[in-house]
N, C-alpha and C positions, 0 to 999 in steps of 0.2 A: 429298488424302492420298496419292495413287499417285505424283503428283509428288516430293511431300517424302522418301517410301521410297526411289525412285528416287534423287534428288539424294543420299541420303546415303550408298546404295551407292556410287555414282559417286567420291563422296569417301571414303570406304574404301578403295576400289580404288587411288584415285592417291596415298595414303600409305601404301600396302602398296607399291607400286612405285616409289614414291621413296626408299623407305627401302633397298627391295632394291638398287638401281641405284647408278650414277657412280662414278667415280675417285675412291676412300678414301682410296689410297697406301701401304692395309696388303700386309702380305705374303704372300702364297701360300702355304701350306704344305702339302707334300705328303708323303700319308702314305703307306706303302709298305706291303702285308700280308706278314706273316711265312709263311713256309712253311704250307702243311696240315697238321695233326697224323694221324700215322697210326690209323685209323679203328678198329682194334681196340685201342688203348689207351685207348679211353673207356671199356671194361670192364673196365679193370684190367691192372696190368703182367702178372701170372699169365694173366689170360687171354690178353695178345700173346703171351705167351713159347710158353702151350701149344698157339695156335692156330699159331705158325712154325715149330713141333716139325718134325723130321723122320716123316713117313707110316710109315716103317719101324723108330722108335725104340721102345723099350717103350713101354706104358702109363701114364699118371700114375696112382700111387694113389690111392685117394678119401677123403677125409678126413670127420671127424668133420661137421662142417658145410654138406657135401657135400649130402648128405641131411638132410630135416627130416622126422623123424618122421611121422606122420597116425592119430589117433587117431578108427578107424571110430565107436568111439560116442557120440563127444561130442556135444554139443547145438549144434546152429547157431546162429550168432550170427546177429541182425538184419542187417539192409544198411541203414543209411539213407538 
């Protein structure tokens, strides 16, 4: 039985690596990556803009959405 397991790894093995192997004749194709994206636009254009702000320009307002309310007495929701 250890023979037969053995023998059929064996031959798994050498048509996994014949498959991968020899002269195909296909082409090469090389993929080139594009630039990095700058790391503070995954947060949003608003947030690049307001993080390259100048240090000494005013304030950004705070808008409605800004803030989300919190209502001390409500009832906890479960966690699942």
């Amino acid at each position: 039985m250890k023979k037969l397991i053995m023998l059929s790894v064996v031959v798994a093995l050498a048509a996994g690596l014949s498959a991968c192997g020899g002269d195909g004749g296909g082409k090469t194709v090389v993929i080139t990556p594009g630039a990095p994206a700058d790391s503070n636009t995954k947060f949003g254009a608003k947030f690049a803009a307001d993080f390259k702000a100048d240090p000494n320009s005013d304030p950004a307002s705070v808008s409605a959405s800004d803030v989300v309310p919190v209502d001390p007495t409500a009832k906890p929701s479960p966690v699942n």
